[in-house]
C-alpha positions in Angstrom: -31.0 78.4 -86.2 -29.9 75.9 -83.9 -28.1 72.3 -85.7 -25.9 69.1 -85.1 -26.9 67.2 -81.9 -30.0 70.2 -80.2 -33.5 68.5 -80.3 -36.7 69.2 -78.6 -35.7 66.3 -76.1 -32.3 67.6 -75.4 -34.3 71.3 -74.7 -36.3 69.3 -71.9 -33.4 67.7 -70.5 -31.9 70.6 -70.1 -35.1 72.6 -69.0 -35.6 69.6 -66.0 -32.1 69.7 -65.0 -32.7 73.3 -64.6 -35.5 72.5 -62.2 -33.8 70.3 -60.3 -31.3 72.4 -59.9 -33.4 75.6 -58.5 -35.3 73.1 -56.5 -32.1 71.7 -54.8 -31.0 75.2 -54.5 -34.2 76.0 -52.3 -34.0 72.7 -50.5 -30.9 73.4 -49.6 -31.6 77.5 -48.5 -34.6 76.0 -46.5 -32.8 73.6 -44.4 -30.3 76.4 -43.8 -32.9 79.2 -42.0 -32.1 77.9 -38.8 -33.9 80.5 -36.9 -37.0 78.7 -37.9 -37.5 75.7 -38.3 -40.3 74.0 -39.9 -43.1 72.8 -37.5 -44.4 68.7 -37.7 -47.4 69.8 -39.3 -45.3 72.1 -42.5 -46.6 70.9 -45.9 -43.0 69.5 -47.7 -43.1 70.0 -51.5 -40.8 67.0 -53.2 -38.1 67.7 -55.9 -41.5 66.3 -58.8 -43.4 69.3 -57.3 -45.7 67.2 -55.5 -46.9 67.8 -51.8 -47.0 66.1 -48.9 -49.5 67.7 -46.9 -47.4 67.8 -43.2 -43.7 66.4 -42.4 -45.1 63.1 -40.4 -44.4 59.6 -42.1 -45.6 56.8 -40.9 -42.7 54.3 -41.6 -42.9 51.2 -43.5 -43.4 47.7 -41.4 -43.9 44.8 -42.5 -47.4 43.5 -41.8 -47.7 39.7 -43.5 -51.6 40.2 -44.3 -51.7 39.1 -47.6 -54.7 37.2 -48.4 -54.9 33.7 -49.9 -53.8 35.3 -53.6 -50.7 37.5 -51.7 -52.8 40.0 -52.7 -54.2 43.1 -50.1 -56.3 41.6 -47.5 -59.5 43.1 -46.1 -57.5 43.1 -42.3 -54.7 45.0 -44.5 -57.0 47.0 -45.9 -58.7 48.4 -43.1 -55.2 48.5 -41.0 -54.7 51.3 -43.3 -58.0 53.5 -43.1 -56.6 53.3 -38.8 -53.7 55.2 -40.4 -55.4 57.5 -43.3 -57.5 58.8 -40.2 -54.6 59.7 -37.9 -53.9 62.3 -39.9 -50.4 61.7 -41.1 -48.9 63.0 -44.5 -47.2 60.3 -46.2 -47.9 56.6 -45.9 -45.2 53.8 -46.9 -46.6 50.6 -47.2 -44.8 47.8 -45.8 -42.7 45.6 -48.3 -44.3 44.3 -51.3 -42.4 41.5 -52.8 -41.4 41.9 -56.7 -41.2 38.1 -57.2 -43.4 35.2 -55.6 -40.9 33.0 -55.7 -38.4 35.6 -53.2 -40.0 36.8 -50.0 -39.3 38.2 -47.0 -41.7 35.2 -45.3 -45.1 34.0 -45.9 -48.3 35.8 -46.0 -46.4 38.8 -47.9 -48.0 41.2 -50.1 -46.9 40.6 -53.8 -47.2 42.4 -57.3 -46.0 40.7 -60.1 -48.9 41.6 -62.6 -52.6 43.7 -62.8 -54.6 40.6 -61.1 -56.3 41.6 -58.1 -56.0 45.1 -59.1 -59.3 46.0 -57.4 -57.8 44.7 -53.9 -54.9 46.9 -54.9 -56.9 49.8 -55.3 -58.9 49.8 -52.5 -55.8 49.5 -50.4 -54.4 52.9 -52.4 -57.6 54.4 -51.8 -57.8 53.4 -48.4 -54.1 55.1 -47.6 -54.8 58.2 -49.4 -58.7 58.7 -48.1 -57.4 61.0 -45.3 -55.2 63.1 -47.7 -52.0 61.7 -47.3 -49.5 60.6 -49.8 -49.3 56.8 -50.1 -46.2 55.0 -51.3 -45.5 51.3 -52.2 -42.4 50.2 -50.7 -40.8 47.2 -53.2 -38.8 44.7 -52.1 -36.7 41.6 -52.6 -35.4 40.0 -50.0 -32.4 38.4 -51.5 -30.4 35.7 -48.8 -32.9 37.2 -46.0 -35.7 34.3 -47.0 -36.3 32.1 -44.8 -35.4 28.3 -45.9 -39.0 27.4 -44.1 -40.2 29.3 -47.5 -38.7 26.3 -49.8 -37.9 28.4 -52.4 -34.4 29.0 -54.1 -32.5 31.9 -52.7 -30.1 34.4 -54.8 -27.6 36.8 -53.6 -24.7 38.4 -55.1 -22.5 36.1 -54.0 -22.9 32.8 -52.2 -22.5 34.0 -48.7 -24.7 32.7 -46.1 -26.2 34.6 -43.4 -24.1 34.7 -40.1 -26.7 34.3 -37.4 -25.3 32.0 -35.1 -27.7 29.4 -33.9 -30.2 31.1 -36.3 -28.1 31.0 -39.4 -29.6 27.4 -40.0 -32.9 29.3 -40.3 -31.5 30.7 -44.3 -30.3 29.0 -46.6 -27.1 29.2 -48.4 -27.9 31.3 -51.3 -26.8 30.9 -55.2 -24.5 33.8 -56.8 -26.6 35.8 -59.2 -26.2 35.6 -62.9 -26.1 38.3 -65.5 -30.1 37.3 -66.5 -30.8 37.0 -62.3 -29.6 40.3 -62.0 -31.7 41.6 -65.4 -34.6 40.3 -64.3 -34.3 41.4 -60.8 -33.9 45.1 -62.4 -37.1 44.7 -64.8 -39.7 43.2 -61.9 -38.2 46.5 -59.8 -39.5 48.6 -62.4 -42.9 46.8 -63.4 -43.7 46.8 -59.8 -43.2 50.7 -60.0 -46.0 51.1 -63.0 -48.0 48.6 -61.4 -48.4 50.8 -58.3 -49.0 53.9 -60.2 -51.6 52.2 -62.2 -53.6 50.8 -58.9 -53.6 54.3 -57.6 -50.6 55.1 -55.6 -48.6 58.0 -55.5 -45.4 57.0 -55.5 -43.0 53.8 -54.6 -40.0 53.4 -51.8 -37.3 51.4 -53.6 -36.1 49.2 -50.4 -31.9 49.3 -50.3 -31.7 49.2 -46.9 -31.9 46.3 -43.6 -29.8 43.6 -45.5 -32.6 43.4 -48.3 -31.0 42.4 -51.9 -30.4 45.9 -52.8 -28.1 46.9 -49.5 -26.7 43.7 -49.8 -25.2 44.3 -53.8 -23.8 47.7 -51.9 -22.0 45.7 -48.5 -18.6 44.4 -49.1 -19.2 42.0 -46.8 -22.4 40.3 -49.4 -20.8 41.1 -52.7 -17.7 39.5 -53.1 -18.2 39.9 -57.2 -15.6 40.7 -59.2 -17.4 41.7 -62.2 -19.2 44.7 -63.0 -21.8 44.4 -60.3 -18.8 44.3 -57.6 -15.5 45.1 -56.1 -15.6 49.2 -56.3 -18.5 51.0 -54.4 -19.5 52.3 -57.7 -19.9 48.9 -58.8 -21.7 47.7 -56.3 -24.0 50.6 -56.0 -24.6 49.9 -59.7 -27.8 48.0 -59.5 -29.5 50.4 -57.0 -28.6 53.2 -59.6 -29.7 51.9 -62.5 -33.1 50.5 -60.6 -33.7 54.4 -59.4 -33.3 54.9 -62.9 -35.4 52.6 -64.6 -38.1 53.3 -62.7 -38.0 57.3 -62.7 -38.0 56.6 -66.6 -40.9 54.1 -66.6 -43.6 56.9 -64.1 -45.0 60.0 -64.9 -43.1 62.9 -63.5 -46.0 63.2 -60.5 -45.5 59.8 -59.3 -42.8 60.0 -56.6 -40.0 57.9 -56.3 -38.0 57.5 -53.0 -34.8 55.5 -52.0 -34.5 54.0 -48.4 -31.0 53.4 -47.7 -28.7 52.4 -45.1 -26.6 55.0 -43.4 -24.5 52.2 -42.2 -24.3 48.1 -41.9 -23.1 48.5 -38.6 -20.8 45.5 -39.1 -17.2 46.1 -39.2 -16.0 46.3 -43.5 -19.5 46.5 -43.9 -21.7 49.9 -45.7 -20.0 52.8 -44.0 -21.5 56.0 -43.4 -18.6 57.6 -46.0 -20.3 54.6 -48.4 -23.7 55.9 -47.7 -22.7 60.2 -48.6 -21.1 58.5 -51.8 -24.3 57.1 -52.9 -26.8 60.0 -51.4 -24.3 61.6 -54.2 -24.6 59.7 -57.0 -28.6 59.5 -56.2 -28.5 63.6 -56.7 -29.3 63.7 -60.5 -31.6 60.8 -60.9 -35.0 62.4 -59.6 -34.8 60.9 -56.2 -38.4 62.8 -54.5 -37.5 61.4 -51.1 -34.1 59.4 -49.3 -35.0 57.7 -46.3 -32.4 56.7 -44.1 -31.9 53.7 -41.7 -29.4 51.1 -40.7 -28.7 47.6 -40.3 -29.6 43.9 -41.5 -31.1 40.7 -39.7 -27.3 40.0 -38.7 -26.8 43.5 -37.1 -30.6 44.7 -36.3 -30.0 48.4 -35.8 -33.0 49.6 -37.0 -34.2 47.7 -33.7 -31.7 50.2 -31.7 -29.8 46.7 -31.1 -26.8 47.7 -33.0 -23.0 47.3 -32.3 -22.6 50.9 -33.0 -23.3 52.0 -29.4 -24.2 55.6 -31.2 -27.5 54.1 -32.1 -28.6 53.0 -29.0 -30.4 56.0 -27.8 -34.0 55.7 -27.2 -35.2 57.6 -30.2 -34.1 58.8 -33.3 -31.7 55.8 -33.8 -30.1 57.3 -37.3 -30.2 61.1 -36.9 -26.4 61.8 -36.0 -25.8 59.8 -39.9 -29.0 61.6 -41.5 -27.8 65.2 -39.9 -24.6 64.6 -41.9 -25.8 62.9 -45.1 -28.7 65.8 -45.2 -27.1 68.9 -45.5 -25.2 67.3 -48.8 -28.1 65.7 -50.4 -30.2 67.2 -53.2 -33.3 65.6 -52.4 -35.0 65.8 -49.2 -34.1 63.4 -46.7 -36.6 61.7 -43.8 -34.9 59.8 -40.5 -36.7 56.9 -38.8 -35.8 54.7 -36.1 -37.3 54.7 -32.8 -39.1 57.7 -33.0 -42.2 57.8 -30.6 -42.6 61.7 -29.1 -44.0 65.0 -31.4 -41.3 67.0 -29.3 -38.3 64.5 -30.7 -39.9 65.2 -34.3 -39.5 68.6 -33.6 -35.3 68.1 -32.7 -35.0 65.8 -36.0 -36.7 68.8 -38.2 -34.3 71.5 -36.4 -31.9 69.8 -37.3 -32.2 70.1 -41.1 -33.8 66.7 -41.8 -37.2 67.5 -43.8 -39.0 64.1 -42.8 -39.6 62.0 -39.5 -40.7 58.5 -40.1 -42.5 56.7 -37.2 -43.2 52.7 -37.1 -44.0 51.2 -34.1 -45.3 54.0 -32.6 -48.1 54.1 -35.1 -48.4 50.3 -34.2 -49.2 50.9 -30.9 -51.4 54.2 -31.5 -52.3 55.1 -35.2 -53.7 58.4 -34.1 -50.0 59.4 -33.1 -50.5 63.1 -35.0 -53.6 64.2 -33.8 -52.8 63.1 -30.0 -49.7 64.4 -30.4 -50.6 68.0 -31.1 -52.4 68.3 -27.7 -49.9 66.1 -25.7 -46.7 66.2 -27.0 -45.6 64.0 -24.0 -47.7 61.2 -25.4 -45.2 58.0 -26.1 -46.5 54.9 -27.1 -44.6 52.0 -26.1 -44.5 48.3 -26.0 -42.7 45.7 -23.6 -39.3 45.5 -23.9 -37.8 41.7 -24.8 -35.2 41.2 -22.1 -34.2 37.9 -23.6 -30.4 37.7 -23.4 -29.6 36.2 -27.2 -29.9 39.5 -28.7 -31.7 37.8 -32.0 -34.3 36.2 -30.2 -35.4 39.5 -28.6 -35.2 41.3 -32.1 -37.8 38.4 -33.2 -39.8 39.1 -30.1 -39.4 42.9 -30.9 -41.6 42.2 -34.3 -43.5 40.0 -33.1 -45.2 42.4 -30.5 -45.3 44.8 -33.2 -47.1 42.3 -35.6 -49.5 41.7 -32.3 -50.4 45.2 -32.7 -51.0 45.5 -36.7 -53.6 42.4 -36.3 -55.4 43.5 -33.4 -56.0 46.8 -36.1 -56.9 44.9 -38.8 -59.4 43.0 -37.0 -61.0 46.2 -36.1 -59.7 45.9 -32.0 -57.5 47.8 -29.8 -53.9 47.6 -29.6 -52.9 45.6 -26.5 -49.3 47.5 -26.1 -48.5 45.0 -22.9 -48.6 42.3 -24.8 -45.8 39.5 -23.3 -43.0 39.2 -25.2 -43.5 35.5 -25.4 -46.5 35.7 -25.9 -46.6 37.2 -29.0 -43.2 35.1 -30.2 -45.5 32.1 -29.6 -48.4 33.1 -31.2 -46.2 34.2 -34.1 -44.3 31.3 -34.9 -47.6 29.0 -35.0 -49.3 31.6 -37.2 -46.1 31.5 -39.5 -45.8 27.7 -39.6 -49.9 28.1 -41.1 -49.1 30.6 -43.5 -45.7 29.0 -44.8 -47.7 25.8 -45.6 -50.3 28.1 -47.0 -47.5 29.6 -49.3 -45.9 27.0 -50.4 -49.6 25.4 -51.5 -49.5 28.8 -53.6 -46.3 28.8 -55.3 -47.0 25.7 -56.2 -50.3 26.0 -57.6 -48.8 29.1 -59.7 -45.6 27.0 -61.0 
């Protein structure tokens, strides 16, 4: 007979470390069978033991179709049933803001508690109607809200963003506090439940592209010298114990993913040696999925604009970083960035990566799979924004690609020639509307 410290719950600790230890141990052998590697269309079975039918994602972007509550719209709604019929397996909704009061910019998506869980629901069941997995991608924006937004803004540390002409466009943003930081941790996780219990299968925690999250884990953001900064494992502290939190507060089917930077590309910023640190300390914690990216609104890499000239190939942006980080990592890892062509998926999954994400492709064309499997040439593409200030073409980047993700909503046909200017134009009026709109909403709520 068994005493002192054994209990049924330490026997299931130990049983699920088990699992995750065979399951990592197969990852790992799969990812080494280099003779064959798995085709686009390979079901992918996550470390949970859940399955995603084939290994194409498409990649989160973020849409700004909320309707007048910042709850799922019916344009979002059916955007999404364009996607659930093109056949992919997994589905990552763009960013859904954890706090009303901190967003990425107006017309967001936000879930702070079970009202307008119906509109919720039918976006879940819209995502998953063609069989893939769908996953809410959280988000809080930290010091990347715009100032237009009139709303407080909390960072780390009180650095501003260093945008040159644009930088006027942020404001200056408050160092967090102990109860910031608590609270920050807590909506993370109720956000999690919330998604499960409106019918999703599974949540992207968003530490990546200068959001709050990648910016606790940049030297160049955190300047704390508490417990939340100074040492990378300090400032990878709130990520871990978010990842935590929430893999704590789901049921074991529910899959929980990380999307992380593989680099800041800004010099002393999040390295790649950073980024195999944290992939590391991730390991244990019941990651399902690690998505990797790069860059922030200051360096927009996961544009292919960065300073790192290694990521200005045409596609596959990250893969060199997620080649490295992958064959380490205990969970299975999924590259995006630029990726437009089935035969480039093809080179990312010989390479050992399990995952490709795809973004603005699937802006342009949401039936990328199914085209793809009987022309593997196919490459949708939009204008390119020649303007010289590299940030104003990175603005008239998304704006084409938010161009595209209304057209869908409205029921219409992309229009991938769309001018550049254009579609800046048409943006910025639209935004000035749904700013006021916004603010007329925060305020109603307060």
């Amino acid at each position: 007979m068994l005493t002192g410290s054994y209990s049924l719950k330490s026997e299931l600790d130990i049983q699920v470390n088990l699992n995750l230890i065979v399951r990592t141990l197969q990852l790992r052998e799969d990812r080494h069978m280099t003779s064959s590697s798995p085709s686009p269309f390979t079901p992918l079975t996550l470390p949970n033991g859940t399955v995603i039918p084939n290994r194409l994602a498409k990649a989160a972007m973020e849409e700004n179709m909320a309707d007048r509550d910042h709850a799922p719209s019916a344009e979002l709604i059916r955007l999404y049933q364009a996607w659930a019929d093109g056949g992919v397996g997994l589905i990552i909704t763009g960013n859904v803001m954890i706090d009303r009061h901190a967003m990425t910019g107006p017309g967001g998506v936000v879930l702070e508690s079970a009202a307008h869980a119906d509109r919720f629901r039918a976006w879940a069941d819209a995502a998953r109607s063609g069989g893939a997995q769908a996953w809410m991608q959280i988000n809080h924006p930290g010091r990347q809200m715009p100032a237009g937004m009139g709303q407080e803004t909390l960072a780390p540390s009180a650095v501003a963003m260093d945008l040159g002409n644009f930088s006027k466009q942020f404001r200056p943003p408050r160092e967090m506090t102990e109860a910031d930081i608590e609270e920050v941790k807590s909506r993370f996780i109720r956000a999690a439940v919330l998604a499960e219990q409106h019918g999703f299968s599974g949540v992207q925690i968003h530490a990546a592209h200068g959001y709050l999250l990648s910016q606790f884990l940049s030297p160049l953001a955190n300047r704390r010298t508490d417990r939340w900064g100074g040492s990378l494992e300090n400032r990878a502290r709130l990520l871990l114990e978010v990842v935590k939190g929430v893999r704590a507060a789901v049921t074991p089917g529910f899959a929980v993913a990380v999307k992380l930077n593989s680099a800041d590309f800004q010099r002393g910023g999040f390295s790649p040696d950073d980024a195999r640190q944290v992939v590391d300390w991730l390991g244990p914690l019941g990651v399902d999925l690690l998505e990797l990216s790069g860059g922030s609104y200051e360096a927009p890499a996961m544009q292919g604009q960065a300073r790192d000239g290694r990521t200005l190939a045409r596609e596959a942006y990250f893969l060199e970083f997620a080649q490295d980080i992958a064959v380490a990592a205990r969970m299975p890892v999924m590259v995006t960035g630029g990726i437009r062509r089935l035969p480039v998926v093809q080179q990312v999954l010989a390479s050992g990566v399990d995952m490709a994400g795809m973004a603005t492709a699937r802006a342009v064309d949401p039936d990328r799979p199914g085209k793809g499997k009987t022309d593997p040439a196919v490459a949708p593409e939009l204008r390119a924004a020649t303007f010289k200030n590299k940030m104003l073409a990175s603005v008239a980047s998304m704006a084409m690609v938010k161009h595209q993700l209304k057209r869908l909503g409205r029921g219409r046909r992309t229009q991938p020639g769309v001018a550049p200017a254009y579609a800046l134009a048409v943006q910025q009026l639209e935004t000035g509307c749904s700013t006021r709109r916004y603010r007329r909403w925060v305020t109603r709520g307060a």
